[in-house]
LOKETOR-171489 format. One record per residue (C-alpha): y, x, z; chain; residue in three letters; residue number from 1. Coordinates in steps of 0.25 Angstrom, whole numbers, plus 5000, padded with zeros to 4 digits. Example, Ala and Ser with C-alpha at 12.3 -4.5 7.8 and 13.67 -1.06 7.14 Angstrom:
// residues 2
NODE north east   up chain resn resi
NODE  4982 5049 5031     A  ALA    1
NODE  4996 5055 5029     A  SER    2
END
This chain:
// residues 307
NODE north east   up chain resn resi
NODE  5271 5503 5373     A  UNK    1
NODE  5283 5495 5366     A  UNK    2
NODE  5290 5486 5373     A  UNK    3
NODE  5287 5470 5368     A  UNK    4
NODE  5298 5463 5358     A  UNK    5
NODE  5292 5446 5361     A  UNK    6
NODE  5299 5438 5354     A  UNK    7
NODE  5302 5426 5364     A  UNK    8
NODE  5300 5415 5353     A  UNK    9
NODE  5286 5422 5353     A  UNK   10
NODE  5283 5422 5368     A  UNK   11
NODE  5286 5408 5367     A  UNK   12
NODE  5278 5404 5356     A  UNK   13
NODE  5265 5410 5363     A  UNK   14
NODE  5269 5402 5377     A  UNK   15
NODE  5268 5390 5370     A  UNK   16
NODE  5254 5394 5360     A  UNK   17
NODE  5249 5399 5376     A  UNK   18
NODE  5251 5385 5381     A  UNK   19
NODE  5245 5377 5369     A  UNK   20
NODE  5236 5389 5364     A  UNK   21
NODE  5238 5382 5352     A  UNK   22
NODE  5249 5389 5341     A  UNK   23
NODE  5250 5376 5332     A  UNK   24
NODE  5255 5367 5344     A  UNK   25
NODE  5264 5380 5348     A  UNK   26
NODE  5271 5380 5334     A  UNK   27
NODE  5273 5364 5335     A  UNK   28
NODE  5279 5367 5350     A  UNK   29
NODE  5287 5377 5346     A  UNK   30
NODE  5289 5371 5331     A  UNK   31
NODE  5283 5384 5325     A  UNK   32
NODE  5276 5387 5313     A  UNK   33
NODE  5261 5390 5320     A  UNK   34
NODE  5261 5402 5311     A  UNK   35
NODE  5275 5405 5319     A  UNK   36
NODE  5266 5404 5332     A  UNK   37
NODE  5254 5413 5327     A  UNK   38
NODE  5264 5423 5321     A  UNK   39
NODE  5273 5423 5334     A  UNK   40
NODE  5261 5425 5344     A  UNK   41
NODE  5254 5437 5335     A  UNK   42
NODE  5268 5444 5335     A  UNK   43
NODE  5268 5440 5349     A  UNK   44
NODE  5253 5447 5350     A  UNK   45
NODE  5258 5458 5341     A  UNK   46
NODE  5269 5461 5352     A  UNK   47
NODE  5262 5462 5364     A  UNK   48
NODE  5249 5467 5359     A  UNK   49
NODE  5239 5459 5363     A  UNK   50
NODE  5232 5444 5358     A  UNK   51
NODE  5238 5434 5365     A  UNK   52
NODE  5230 5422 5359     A  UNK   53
NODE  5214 5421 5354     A  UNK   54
NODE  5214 5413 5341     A  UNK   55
NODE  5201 5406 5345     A  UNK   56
NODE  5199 5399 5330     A  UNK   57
NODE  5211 5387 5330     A  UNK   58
NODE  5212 5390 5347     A  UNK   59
NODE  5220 5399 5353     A  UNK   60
NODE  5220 5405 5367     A  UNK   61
NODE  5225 5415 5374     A  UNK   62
NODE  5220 5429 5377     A  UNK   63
NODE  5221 5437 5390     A  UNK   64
NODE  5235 5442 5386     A  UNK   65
NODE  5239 5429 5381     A  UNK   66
NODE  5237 5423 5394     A  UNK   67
NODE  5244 5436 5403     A  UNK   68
NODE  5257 5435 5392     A  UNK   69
NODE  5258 5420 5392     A  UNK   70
NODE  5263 5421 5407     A  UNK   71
NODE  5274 5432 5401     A  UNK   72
NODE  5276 5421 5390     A  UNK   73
NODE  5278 5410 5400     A  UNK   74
NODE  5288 5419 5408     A  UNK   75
NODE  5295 5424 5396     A  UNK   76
NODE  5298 5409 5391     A  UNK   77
NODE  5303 5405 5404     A  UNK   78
NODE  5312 5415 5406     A  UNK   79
NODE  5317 5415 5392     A  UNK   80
NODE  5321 5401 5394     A  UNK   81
NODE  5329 5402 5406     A  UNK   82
NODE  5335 5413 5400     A  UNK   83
NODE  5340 5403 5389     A  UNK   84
NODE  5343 5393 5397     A  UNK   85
NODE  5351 5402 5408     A  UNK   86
NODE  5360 5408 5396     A  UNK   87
NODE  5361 5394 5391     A  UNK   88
NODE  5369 5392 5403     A  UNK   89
NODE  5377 5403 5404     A  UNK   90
NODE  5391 5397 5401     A  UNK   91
NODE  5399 5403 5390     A  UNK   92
NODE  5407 5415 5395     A  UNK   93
NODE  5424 5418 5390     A  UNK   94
NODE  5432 5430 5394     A  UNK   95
NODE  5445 5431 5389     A  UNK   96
NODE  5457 5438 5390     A  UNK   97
NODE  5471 5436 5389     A  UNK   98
NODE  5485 5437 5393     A  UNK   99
NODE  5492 5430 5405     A  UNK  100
NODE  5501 5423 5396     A  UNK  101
NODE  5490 5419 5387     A  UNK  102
NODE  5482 5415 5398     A  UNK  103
NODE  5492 5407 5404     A  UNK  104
NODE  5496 5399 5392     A  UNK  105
NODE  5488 5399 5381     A  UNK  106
NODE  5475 5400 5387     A  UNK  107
NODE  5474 5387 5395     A  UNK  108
NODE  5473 5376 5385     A  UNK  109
NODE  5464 5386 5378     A  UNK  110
NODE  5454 5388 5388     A  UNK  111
NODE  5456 5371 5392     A  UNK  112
NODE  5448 5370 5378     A  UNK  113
NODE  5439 5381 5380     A  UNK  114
NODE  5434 5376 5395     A  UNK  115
NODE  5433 5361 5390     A  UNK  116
NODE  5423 5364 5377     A  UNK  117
NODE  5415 5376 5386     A  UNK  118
NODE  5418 5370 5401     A  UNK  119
NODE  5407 5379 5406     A  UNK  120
NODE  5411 5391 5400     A  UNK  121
NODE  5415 5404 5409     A  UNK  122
NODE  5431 5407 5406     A  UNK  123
NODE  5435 5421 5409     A  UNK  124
NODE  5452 5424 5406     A  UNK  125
NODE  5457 5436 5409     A  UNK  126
NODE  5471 5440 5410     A  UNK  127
NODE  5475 5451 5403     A  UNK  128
NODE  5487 5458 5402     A  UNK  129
NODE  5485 5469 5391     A  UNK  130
NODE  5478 5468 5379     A  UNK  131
NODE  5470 5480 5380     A  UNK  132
NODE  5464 5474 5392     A  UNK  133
NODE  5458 5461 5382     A  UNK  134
NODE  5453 5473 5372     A  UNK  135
NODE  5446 5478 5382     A  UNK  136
NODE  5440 5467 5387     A  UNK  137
NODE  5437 5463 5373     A  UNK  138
NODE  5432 5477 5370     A  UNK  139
NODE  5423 5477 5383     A  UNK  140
NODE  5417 5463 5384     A  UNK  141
NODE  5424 5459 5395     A  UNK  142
NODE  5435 5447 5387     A  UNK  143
NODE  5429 5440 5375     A  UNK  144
NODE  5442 5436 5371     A  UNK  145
NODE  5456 5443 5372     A  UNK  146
NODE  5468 5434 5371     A  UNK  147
NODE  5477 5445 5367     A  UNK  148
NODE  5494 5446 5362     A  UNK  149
NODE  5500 5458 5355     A  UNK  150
NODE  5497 5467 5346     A  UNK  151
NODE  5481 5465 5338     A  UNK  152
NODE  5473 5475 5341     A  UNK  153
NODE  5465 5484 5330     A  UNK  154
NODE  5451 5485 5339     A  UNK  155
NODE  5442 5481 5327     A  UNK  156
NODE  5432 5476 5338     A  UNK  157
NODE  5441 5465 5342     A  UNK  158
NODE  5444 5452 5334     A  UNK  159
NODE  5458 5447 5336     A  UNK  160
NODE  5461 5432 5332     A  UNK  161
NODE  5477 5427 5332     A  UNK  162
NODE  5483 5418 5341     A  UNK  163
NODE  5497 5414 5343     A  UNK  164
NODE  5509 5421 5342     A  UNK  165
NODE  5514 5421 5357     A  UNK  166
NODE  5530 5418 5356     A  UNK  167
NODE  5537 5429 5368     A  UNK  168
NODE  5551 5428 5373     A  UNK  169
NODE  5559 5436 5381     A  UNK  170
NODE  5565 5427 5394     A  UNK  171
NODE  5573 5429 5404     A  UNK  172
NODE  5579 5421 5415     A  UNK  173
NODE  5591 5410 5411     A  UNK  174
NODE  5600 5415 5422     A  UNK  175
NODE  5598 5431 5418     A  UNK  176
NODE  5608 5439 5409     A  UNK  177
NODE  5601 5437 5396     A  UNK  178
NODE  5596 5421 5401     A  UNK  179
NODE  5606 5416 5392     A  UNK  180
NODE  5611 5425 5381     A  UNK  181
NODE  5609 5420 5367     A  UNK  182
NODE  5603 5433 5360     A  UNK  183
NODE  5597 5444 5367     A  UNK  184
NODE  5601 5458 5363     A  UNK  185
NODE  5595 5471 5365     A  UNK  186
NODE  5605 5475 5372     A  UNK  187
NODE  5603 5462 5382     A  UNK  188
NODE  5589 5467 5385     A  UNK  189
NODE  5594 5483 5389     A  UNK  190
NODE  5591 5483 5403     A  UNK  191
NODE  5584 5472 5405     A  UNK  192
NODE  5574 5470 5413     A  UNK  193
NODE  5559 5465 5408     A  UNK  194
NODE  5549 5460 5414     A  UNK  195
NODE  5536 5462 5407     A  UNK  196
NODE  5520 5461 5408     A  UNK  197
NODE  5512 5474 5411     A  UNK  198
NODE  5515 5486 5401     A  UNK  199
NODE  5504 5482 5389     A  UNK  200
NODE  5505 5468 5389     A  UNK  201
NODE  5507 5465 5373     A  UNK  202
NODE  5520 5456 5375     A  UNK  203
NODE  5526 5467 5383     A  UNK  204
NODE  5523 5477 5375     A  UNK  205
NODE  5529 5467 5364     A  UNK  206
NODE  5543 5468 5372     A  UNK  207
NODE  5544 5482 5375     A  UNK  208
NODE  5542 5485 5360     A  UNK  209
NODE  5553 5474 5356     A  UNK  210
NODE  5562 5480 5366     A  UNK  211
NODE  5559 5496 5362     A  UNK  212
NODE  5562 5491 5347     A  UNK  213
NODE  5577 5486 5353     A  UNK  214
NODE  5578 5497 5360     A  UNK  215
NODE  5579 5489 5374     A  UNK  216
NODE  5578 5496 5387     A  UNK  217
NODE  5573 5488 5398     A  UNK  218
NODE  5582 5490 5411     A  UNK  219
NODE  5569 5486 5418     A  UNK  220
NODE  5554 5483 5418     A  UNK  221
NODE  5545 5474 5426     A  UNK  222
NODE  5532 5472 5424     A  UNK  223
NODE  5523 5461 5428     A  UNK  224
NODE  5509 5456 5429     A  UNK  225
NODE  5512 5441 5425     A  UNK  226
NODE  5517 5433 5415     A  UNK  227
NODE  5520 5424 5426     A  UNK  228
NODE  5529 5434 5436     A  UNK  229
NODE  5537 5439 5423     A  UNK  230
NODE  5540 5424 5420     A  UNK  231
NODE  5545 5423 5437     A  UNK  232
NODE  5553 5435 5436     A  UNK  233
NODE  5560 5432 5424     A  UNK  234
NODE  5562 5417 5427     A  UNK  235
NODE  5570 5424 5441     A  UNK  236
NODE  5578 5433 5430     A  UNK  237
NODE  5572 5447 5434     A  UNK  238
NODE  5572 5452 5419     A  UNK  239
NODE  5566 5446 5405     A  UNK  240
NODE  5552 5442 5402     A  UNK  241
NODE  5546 5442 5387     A  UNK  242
NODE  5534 5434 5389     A  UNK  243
NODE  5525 5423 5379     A  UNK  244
NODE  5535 5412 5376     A  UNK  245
NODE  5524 5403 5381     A  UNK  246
NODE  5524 5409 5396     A  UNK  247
NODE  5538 5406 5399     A  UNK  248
NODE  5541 5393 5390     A  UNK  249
NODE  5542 5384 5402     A  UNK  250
NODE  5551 5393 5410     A  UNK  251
NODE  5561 5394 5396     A  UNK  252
NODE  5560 5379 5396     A  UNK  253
NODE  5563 5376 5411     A  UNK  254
NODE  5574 5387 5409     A  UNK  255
NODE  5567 5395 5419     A  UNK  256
NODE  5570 5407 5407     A  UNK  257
NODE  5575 5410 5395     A  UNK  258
NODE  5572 5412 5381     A  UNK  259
NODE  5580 5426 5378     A  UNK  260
NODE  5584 5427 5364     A  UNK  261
NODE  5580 5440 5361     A  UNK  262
NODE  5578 5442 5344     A  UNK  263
NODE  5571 5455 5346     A  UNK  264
NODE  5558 5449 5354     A  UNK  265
NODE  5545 5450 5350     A  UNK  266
NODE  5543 5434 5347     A  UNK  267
NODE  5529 5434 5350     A  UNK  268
NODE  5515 5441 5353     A  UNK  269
NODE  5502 5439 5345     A  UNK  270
NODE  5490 5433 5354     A  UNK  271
NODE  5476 5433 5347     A  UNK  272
NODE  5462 5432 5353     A  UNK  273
NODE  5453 5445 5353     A  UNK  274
NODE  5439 5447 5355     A  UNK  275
NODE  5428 5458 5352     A  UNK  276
NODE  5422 5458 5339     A  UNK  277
NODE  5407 5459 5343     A  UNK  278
NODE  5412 5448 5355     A  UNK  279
NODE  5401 5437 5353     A  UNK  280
NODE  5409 5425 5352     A  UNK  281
NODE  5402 5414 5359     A  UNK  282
NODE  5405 5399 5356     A  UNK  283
NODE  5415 5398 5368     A  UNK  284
NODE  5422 5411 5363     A  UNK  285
NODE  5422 5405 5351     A  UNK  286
NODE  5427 5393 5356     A  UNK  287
NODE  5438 5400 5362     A  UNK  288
NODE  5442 5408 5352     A  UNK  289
NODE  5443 5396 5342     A  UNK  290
NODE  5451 5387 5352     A  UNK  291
NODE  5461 5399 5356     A  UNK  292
NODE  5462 5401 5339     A  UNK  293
NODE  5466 5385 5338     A  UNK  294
NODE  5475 5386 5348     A  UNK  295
NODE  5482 5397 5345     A  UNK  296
NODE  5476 5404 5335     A  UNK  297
NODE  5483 5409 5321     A  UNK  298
NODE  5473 5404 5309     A  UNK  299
NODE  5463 5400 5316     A  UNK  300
NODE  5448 5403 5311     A  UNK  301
NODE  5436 5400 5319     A  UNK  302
NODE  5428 5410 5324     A  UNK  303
NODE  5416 5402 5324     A  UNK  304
NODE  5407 5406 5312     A  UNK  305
NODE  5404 5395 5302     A  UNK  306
NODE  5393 5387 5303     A  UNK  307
END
């Protein structure tokens, strides 16, 4: 025997004609056509293969299998309803990913309008240092929304939207060697020592193609995990940092580093917004990715669809 395909709208339908055995005060209950009502409950009869009404002239009443489903009926309804009013509940869910310096900076006030217009929504951000990690995230489900920098990707599966173009400099303690000197030569940065993000990060891999089309050779790498600790480590003049303008602009200010004048650095990284093309945007994603557009976003089209 097939499996039953009942339509809930019908279920419902023949929970209320149950209770007033009567279709024409069930289609003014349920502001139906009474034809709608006698087409739904034959369609209803039809699936389960048995008469669930006697049409006794203009009186109805039900039959033996009326009476067993109408307690199935009863259940169904009341379980579909708490099933509606349980996901009405659920609050709207955000994952996204994103670069400590992103995070750090422009996230905030981004995310001070999101939580004011959906204060009861679950926020998710995770930091990211690679941009293949945000693909994969994108590409698995796991982020909804990648706040990526570098280069665009070409996965057709992903939808990329423009931000800023991040401003990056190149700094370096005052009181160091090159703290101080007007123009920064190639030559100036031979043997040198850098301190950089993990090997992938997009603003690394910016430099190190800067410096391999100069012909520089660092005299030393260190590598770190923070924005954070590279800023520390330049600010004590261990070596030079290229970072997001943004992350050290109140050390330059306070004269805690210095702006290095170097005409060969890259001037800055594009940032844009990514998600999955099949992703379902939700109104808070939508939301979000409006407001991050408004912000910082180059030509700014909404992605909600016309009304």
């Amino acid at each position: 025997m097939g499996g039953f395909f009942m339509d809930t709208k019908q279920i419902l339908t023949f929970k209320i004609a149950a209770e007033t055995l009567n279709f024409t005060r069930t289609a003014r209950q349920l502001h139906f056509a009474q034809s709608s009502v006698t087409a739904q409950i034959q369609a209803l009869e039809r699936e389960l293969g048995h008469a669930l009404f006697e049409r006794l002239g203009k009186k109805i009443k039900l039959t033996e299998s009326g009476l067993q489903f109408k307690d199935y009926a009863d259940q169904i309804v009341q379980l579909t309803r708490e099933a509606e009013a349980k996901l009405t509940d659920i609050p709207p869910t955000l994952t996204i990913g994103v670069t400590e310096s992103q995070c750090t900076y422009r996230l905030p006030q981004l995310l001070k309008k999101y939580t004011r217009h959906h204060p009861k929504a679950e926020l998710i951000v995770k930091p990211v240092n690679f941009d293949a990690e945000v693909c994969e995230g994108i590409m698995d489900g796991s982020i909804d929304l990648g706040w990526m920098m570098g280069t665009h990707h070409s996965a057709s599966l992903i939808i990329e939207k423009d931000l800023i173009d991040e401003p990056m400099v190149l700094v370096a303690a005052p009181e160091t060697m090159l703290g101080n000197v007007s123009a920064i030569s190639a030559n100036d940065l031979n043997g040198q020592t850098f301190l950089l993000t993990s090997k992938g990060c997009s603003y690394r891999v910016l430099l190190e193609d800067a410096l391999a089309k100069q012909q520089i050779i660092a005299g030393t790498i260190m590598e770190f995990v923070t924005v954070e600790a590279i800023k520390q480590c330049a600010i004590a003049g261990i070596g030079l940092a290229f970072l997001p303008e943004i992350t050290v602009r109140a050390e330059i200010e306070k004269g805690l580093l210095a702006k290095l004048n170097w005409q060969a650095a890259p001037e800055s990284i594009s940032t844009y917004l990514a998600w999955h093309k099949g992703k379902r945007l939700t109104e808070n994603i939508r939301f979000f990715i409006d407001s991050a557009l408004a912000m910082y976003g180059k030509d700014h089209v909404s992605v909600h669809p016309e009304k």
